[in-house]
N, CA, C and O of each residue as an XYZ file, in Angstrom:
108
protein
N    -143.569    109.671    121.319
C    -142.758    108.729    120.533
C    -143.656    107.928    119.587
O    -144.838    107.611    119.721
N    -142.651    107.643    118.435
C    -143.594    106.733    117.540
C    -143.973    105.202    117.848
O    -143.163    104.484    118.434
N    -145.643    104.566    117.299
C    -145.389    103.318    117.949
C    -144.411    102.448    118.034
O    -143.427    103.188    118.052
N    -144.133    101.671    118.080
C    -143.156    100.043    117.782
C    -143.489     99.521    116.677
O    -143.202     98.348    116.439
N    -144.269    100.422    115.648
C    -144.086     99.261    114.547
C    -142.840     99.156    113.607
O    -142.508     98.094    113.080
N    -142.160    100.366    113.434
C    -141.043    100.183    112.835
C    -140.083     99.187    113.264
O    -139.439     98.448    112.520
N    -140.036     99.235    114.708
C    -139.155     97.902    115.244
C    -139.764     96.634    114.417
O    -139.086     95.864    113.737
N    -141.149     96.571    114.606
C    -141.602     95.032    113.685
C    -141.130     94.933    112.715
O    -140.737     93.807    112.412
N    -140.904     96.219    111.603
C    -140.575     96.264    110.061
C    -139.049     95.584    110.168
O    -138.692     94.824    109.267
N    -138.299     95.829    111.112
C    -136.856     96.046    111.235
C    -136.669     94.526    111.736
O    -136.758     94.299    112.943
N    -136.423     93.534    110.872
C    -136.275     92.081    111.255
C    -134.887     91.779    111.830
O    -134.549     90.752    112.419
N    -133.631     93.605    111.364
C    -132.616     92.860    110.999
C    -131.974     93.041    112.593
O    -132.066     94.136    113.147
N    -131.200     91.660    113.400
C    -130.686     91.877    114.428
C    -130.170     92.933    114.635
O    -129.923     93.516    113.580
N    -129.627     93.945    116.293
C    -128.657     94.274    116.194
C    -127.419     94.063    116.048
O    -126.547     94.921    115.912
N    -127.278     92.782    116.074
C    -125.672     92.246    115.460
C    -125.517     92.494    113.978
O    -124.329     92.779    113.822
N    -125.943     92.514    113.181
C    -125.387     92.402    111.499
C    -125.801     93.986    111.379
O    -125.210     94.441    110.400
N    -126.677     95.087    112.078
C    -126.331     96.418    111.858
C    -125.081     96.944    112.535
O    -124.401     97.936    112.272
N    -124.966     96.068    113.426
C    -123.643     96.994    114.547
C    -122.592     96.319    113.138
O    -122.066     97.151    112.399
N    -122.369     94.881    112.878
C    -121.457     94.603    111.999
C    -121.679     95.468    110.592
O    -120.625     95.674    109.991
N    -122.722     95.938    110.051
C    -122.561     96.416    109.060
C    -122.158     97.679    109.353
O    -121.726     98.246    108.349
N    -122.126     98.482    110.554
C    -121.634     99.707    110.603
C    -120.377     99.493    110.964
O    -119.707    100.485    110.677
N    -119.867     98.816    111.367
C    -118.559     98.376    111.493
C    -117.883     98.482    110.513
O    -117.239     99.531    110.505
N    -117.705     97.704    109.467
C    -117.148     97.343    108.163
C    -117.954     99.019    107.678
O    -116.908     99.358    107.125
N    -118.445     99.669    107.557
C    -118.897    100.350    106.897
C    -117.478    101.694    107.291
O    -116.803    102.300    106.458
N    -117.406    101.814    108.951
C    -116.644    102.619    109.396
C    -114.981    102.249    109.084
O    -114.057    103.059    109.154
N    -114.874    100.784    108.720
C    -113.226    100.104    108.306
C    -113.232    100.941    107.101
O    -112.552    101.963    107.191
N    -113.867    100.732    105.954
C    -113.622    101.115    104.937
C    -113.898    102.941    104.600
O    -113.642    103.410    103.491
């Protein structure tokens, strides 16, 4: 597996990706 740095890059919570896939899947 790759290290954890991409997690570091990735600031954005999982709440506003789960919400952006959300709204992404409404529309």
């Amino acid at each position: 597996m790759s290290k954890p740095v991409s997690y570091k890059r990735h600031r954005f919570p999982p709440e506003i990706i789960a919400h952006a896939v959300w709204l992404y899947f409404r529309f």
